[in-house]
Biopython code that builds the backbone (N, CA, C, O; Angstrom):
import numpy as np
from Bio.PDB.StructureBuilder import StructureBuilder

atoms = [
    (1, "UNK", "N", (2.880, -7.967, -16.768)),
    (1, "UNK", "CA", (2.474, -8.069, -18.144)),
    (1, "UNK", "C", (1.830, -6.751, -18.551)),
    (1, "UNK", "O", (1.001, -6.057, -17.963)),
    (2, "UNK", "N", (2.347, -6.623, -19.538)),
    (2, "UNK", "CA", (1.527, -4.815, -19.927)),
    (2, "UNK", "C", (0.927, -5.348, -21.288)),
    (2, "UNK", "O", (1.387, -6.260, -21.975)),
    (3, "UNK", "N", (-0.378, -4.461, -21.571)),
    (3, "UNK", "CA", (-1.346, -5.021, -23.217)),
    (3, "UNK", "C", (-1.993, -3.606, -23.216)),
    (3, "UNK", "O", (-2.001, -2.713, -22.369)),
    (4, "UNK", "N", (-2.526, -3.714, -24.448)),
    (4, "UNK", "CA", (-2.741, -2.181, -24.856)),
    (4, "UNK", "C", (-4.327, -2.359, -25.011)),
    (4, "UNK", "O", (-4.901, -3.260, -25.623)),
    (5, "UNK", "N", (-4.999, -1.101, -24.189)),
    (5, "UNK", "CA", (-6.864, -1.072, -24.106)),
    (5, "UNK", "C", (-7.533, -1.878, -25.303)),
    (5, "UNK", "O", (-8.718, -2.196, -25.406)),
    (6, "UNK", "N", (-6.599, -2.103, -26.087)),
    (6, "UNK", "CA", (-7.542, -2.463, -27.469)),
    (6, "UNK", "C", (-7.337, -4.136, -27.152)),
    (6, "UNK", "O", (-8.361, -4.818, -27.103)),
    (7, "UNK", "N", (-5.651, -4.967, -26.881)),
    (7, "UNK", "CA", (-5.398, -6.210, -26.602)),
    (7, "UNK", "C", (-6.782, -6.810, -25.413)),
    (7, "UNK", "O", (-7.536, -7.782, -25.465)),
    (8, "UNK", "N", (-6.662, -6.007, -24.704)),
    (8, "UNK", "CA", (-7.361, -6.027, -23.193)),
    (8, "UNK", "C", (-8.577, -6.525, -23.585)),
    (8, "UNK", "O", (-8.941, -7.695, -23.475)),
    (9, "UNK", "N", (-9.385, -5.327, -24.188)),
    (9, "UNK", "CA", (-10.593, -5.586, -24.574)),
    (9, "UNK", "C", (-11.067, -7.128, -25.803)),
    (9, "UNK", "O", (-12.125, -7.674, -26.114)),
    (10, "UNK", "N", (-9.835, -7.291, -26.111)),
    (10, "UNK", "CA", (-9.821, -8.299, -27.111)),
    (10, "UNK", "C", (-10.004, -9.368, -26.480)),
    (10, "UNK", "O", (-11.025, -10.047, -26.594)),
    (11, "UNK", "N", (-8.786, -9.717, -25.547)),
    (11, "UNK", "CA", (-8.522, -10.838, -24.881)),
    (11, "UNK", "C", (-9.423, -10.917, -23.527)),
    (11, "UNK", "O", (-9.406, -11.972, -22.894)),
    (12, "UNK", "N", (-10.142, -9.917, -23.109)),
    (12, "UNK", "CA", (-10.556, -9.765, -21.612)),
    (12, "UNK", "C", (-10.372, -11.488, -20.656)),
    (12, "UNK", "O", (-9.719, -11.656, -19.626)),
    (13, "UNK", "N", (-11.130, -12.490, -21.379)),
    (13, "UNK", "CA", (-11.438, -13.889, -20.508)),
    (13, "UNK", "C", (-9.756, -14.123, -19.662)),
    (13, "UNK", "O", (-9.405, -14.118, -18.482)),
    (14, "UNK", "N", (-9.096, -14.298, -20.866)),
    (14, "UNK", "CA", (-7.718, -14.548, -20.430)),
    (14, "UNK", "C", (-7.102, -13.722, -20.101)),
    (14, "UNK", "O", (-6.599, -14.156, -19.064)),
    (15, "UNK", "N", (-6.637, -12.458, -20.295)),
    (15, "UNK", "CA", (-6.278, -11.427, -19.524)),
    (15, "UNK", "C", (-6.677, -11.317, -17.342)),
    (15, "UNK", "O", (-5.864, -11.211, -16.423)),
    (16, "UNK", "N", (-8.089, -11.402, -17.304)),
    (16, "UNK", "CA", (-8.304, -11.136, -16.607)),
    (16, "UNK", "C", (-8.026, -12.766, -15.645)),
    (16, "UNK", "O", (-8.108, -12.887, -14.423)),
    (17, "UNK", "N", (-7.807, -13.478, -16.303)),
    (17, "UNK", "CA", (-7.606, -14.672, -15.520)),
    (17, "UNK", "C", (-6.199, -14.293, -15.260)),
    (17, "UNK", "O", (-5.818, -14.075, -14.110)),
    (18, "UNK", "N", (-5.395, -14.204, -16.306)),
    (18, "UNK", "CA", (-3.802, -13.764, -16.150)),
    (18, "UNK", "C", (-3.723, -12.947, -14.800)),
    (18, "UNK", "O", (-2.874, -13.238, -13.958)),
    (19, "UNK", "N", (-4.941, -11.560, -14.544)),
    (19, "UNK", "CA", (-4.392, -10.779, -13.703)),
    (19, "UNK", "C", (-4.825, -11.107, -12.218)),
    (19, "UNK", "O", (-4.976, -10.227, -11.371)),
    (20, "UNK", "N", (-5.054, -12.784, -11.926)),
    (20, "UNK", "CA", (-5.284, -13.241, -10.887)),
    (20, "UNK", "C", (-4.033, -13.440, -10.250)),
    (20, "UNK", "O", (-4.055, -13.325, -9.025)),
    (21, "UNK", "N", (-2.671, -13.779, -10.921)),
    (21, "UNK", "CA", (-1.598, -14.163, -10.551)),
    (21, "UNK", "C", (-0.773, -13.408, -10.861)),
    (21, "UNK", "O", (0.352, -13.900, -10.942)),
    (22, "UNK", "N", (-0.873, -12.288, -11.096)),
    (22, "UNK", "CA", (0.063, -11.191, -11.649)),
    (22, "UNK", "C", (-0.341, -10.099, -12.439)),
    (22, "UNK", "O", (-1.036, -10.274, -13.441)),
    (23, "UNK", "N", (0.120, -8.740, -11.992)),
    (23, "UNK", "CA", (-0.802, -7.834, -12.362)),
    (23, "UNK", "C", (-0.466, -7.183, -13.581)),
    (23, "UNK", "O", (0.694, -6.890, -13.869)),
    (24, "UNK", "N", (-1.950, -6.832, -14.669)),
    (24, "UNK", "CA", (-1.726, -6.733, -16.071)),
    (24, "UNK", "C", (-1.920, -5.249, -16.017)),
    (24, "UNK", "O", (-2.704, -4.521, -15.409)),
    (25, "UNK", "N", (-1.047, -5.071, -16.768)),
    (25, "UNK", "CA", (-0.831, -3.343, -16.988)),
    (25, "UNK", "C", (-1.281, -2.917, -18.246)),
    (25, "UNK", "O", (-0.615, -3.259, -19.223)),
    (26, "UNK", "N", (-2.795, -1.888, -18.487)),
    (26, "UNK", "CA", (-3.256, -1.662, -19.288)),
    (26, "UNK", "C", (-3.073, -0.582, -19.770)),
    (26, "UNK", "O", (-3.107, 0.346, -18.963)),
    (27, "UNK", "N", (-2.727, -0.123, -21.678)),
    (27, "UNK", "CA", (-1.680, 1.202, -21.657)),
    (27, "UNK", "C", (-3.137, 1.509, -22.353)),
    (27, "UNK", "O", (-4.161, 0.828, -22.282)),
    (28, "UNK", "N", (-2.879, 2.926, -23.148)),
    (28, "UNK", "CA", (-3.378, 3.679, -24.009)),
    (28, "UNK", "C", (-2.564, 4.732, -24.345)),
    (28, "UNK", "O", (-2.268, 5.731, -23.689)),
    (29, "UNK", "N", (-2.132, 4.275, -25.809)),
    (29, "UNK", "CA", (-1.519, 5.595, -26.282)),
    (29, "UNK", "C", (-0.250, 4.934, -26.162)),
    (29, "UNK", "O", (0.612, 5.731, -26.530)),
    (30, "UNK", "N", (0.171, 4.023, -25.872)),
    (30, "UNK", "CA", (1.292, 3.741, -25.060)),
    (30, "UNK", "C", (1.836, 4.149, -23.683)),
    (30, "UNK", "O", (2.975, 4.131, -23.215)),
    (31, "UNK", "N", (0.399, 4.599, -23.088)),
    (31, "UNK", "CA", (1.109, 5.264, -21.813)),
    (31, "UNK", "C", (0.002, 3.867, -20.579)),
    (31, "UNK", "O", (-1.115, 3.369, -20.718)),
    (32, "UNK", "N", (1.035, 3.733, -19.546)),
    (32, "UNK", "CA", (-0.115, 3.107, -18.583)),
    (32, "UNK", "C", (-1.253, 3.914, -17.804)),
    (32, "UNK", "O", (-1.361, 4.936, -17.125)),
    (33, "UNK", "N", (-2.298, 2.522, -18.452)),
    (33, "UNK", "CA", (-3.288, 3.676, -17.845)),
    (33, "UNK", "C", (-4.205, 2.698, -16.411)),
    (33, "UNK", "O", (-4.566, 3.242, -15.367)),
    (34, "UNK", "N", (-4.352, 1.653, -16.642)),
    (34, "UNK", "CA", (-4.862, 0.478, -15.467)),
    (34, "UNK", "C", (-4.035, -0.449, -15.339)),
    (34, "UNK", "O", (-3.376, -0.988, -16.228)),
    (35, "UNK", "N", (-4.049, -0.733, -13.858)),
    (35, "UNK", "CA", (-3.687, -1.967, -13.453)),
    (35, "UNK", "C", (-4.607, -2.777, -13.076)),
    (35, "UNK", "O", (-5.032, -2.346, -12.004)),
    (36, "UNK", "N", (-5.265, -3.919, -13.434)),
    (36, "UNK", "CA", (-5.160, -5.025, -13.527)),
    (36, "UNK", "C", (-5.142, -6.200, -12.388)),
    (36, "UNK", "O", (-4.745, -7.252, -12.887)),
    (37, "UNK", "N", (-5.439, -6.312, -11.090)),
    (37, "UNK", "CA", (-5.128, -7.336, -10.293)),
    (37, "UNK", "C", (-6.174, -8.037, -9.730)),
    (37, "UNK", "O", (-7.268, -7.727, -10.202)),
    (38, "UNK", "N", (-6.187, -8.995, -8.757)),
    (38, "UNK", "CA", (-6.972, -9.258, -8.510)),
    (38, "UNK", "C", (-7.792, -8.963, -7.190)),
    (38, "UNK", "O", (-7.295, -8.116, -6.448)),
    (39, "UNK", "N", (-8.819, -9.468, -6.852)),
    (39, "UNK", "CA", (-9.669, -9.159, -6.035)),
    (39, "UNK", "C", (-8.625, -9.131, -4.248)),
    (39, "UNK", "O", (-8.484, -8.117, -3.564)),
    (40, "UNK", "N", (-8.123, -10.372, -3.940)),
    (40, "UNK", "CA", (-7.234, -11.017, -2.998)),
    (40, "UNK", "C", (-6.295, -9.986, -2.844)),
    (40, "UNK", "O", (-6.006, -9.481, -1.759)),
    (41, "UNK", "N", (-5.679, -9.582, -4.249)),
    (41, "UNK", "CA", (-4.181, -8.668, -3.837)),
    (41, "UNK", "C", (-4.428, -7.070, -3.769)),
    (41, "UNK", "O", (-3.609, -6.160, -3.643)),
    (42, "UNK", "N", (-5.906, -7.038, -3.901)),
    (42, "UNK", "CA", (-6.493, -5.706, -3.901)),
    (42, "UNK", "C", (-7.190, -5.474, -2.434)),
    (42, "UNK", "O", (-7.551, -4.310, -2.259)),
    (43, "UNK", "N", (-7.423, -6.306, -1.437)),
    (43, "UNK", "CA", (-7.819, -6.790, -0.604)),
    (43, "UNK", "C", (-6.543, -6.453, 0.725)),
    (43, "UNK", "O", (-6.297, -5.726, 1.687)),
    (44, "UNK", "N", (-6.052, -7.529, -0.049)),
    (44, "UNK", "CA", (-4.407, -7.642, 1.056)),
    (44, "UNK", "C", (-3.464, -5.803, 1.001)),
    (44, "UNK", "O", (-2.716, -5.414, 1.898)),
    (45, "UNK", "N", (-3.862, -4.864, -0.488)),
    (45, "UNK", "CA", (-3.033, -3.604, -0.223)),
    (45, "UNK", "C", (-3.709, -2.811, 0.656)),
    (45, "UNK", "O", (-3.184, -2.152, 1.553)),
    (46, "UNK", "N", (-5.460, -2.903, 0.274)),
    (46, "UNK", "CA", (-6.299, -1.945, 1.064)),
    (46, "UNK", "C", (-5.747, -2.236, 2.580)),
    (46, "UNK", "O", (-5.361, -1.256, 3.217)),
    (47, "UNK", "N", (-5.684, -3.651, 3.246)),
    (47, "UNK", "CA", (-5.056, -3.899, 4.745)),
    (47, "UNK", "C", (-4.412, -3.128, 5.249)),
    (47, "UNK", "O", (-4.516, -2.774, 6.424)),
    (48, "UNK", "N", (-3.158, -2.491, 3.958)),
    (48, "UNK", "CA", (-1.677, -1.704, 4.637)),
    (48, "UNK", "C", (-2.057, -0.081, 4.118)),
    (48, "UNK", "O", (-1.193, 0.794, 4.085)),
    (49, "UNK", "N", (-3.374, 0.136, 3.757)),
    (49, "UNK", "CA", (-3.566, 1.688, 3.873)),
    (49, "UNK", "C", (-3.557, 2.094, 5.445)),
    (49, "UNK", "O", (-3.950, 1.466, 6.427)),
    (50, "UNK", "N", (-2.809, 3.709, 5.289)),
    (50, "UNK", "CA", (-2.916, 3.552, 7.013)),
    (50, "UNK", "C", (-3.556, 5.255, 6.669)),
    (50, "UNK", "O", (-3.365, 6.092, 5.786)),
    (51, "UNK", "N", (-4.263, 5.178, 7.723)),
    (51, "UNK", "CA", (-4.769, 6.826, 8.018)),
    (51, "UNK", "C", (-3.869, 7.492, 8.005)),
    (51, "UNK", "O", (-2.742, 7.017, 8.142)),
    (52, "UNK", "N", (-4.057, 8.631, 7.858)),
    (52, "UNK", "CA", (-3.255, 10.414, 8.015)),
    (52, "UNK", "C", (-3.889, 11.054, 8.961)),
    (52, "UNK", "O", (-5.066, 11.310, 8.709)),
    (53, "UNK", "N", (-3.320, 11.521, 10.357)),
    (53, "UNK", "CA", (-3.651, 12.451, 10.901)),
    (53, "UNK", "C", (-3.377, 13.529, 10.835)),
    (53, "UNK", "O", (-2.194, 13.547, 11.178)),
    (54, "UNK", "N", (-3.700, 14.590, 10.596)),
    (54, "UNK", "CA", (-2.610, 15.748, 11.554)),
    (54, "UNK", "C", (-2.720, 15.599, 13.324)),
    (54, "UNK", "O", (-3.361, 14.860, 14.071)),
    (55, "UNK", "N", (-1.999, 16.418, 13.473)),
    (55, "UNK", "CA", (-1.360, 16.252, 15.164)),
    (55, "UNK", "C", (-2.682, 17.235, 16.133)),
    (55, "UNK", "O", (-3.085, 17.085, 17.286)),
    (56, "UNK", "N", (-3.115, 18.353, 14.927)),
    (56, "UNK", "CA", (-4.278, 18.957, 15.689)),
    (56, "UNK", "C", (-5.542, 18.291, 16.093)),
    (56, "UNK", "O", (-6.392, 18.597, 16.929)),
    (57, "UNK", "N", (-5.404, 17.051, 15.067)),
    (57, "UNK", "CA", (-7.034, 16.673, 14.767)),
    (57, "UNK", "C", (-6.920, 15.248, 16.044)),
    (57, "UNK", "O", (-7.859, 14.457, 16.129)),
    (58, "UNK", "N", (-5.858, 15.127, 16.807)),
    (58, "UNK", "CA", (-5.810, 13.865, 17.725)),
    (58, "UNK", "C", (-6.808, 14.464, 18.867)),
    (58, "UNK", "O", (-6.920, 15.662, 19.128)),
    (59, "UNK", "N", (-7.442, 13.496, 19.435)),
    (59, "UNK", "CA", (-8.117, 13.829, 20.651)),
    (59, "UNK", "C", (-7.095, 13.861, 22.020)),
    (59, "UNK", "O", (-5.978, 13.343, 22.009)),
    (60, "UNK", "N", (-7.485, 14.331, 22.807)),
    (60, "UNK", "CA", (-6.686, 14.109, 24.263)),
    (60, "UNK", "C", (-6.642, 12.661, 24.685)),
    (60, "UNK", "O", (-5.601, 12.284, 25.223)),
    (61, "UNK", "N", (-7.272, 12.106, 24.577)),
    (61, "UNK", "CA", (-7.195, 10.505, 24.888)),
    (61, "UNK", "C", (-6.040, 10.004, 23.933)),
    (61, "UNK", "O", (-4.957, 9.679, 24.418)),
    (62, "UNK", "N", (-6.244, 9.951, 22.752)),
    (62, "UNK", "CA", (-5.217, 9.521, 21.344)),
    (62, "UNK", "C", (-3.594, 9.986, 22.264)),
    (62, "UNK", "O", (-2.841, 9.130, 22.730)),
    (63, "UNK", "N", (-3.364, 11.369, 22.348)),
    (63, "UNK", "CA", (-2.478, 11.937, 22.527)),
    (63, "UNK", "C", (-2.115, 11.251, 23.888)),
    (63, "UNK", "O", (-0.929, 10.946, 24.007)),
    (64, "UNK", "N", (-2.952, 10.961, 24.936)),
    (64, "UNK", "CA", (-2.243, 10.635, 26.277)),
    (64, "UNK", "C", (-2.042, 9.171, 25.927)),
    (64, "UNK", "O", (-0.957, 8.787, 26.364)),
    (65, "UNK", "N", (-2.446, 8.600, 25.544)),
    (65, "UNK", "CA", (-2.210, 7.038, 25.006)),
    (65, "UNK", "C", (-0.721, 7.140, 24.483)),
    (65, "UNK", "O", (0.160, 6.448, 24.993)),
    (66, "UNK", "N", (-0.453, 8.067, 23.398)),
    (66, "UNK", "CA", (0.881, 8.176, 22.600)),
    (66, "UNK", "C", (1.951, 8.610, 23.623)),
    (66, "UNK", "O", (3.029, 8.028, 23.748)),
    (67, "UNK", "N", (1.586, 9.617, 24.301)),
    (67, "UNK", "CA", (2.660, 10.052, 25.280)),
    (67, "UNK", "C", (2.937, 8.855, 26.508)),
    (67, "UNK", "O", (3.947, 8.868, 27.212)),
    (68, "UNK", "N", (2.123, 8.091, 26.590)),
    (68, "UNK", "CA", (2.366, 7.031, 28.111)),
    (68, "UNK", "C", (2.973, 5.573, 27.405)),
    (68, "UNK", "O", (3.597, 4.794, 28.126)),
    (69, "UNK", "N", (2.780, 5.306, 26.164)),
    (69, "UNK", "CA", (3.154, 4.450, 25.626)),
    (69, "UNK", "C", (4.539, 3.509, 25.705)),
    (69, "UNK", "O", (5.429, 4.323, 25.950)),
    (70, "UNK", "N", (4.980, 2.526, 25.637)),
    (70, "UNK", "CA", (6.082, 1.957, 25.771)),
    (70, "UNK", "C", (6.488, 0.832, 24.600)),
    (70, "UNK", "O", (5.690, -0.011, 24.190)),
    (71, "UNK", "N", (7.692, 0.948, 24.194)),
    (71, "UNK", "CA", (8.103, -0.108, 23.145)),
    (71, "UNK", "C", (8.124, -1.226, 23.863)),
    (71, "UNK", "O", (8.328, -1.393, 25.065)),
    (72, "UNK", "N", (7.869, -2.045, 22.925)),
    (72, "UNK", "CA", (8.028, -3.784, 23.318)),
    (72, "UNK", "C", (9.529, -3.514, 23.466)),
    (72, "UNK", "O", (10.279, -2.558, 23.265)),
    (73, "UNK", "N", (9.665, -5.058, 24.005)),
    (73, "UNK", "CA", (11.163, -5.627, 24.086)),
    (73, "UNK", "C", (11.784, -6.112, 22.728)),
    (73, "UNK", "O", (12.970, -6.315, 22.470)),
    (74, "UNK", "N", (10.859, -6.223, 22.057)),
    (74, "UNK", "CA", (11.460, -6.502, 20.778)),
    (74, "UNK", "C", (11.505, -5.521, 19.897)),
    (74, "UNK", "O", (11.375, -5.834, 18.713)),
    (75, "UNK", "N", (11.678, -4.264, 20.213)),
    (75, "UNK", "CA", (12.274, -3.443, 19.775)),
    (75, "UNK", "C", (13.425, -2.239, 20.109)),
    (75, "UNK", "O", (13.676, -1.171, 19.550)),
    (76, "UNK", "N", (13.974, -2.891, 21.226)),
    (76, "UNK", "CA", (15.294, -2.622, 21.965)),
    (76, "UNK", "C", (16.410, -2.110, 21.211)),
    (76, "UNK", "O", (17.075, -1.133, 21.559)),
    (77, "UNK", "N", (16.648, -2.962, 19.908)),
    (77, "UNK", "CA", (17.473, -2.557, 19.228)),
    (77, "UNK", "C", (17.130, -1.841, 17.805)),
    (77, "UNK", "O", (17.520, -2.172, 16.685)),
    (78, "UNK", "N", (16.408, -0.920, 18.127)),
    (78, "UNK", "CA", (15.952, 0.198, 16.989)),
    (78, "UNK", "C", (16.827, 1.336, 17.615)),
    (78, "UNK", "O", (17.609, 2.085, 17.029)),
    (79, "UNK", "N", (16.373, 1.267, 19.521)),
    (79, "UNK", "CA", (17.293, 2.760, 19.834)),
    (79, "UNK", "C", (18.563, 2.870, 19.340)),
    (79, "UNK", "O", (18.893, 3.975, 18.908)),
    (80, "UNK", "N", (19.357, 1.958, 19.307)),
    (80, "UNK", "CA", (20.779, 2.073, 18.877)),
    (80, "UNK", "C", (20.803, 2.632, 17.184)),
    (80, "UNK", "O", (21.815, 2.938, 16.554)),
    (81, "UNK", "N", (19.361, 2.656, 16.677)),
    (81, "UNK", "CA", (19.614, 3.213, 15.381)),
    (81, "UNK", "C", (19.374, 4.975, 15.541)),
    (81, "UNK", "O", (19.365, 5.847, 14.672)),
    (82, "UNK", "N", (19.243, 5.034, 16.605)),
    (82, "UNK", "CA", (18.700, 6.592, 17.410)),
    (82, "UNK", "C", (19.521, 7.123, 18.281)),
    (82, "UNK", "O", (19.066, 8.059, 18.938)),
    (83, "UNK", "N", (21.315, 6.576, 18.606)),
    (83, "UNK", "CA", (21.544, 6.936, 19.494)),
    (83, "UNK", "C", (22.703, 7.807, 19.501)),
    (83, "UNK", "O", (23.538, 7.706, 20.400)),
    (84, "UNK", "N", (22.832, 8.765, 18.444)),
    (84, "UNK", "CA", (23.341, 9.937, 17.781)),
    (84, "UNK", "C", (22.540, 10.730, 17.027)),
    (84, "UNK", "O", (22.948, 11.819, 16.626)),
    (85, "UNK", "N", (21.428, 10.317, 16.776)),
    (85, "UNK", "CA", (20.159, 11.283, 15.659)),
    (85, "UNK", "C", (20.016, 12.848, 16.671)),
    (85, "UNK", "O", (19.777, 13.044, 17.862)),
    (86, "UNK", "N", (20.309, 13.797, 15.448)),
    (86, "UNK", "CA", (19.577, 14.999, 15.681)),
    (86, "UNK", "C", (18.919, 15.542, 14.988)),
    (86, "UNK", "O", (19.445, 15.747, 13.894)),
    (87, "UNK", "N", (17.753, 15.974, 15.125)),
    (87, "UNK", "CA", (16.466, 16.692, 14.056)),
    (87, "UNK", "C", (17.628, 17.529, 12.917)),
    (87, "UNK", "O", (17.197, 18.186, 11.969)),
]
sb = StructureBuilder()
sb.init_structure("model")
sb.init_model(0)
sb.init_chain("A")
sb.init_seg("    ")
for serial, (resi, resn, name, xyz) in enumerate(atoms, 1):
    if name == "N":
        sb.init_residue(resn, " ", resi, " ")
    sb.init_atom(name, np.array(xyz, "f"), 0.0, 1.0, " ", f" {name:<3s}", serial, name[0])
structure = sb.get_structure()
């Protein structure tokens, strides 16, 4: 659902109930400027943020962990998506 800063501010009670179940897209100008969601689905994206390393900043432990490591069995058939790949 998209509403414009001025609708938003109008409607806030219901709007913001709306953006419990689906996220309300708030413009200005006609351009989007907020989204809108709720607490739960803001919750559940923060979960799938994942860090950035660089490769310098790993410790020796990190790095020997990565190098000794082993795929599960349930991922056996990924190599076959690897088994012609060249950089």
């Amino acid at each position: 659902m998209k509403v414009s800063t001025a609708e938003f501010i109008k409607n806030y009670g219901s709007l913001a109930d709306k953006a419990l179940s689906e996220p309300v897209i708030v413009t200005k100008n006609g351009r989007d400027r907020l989204v809108i969601i709720s607490a739960e689905e803001y919750a559940r994206l923060k979960r799938r943020d994942r860090r950035v390393v660089r490769l310098e900043d790993f410790t020796d432990e990190e790095m020997a962990l990565i190098a000794n490591a082993t795929p599960s069995a349930d991922d056996a058939d990924l190599d076959a998506e690897l088994k012609d790949w060249k950089p």
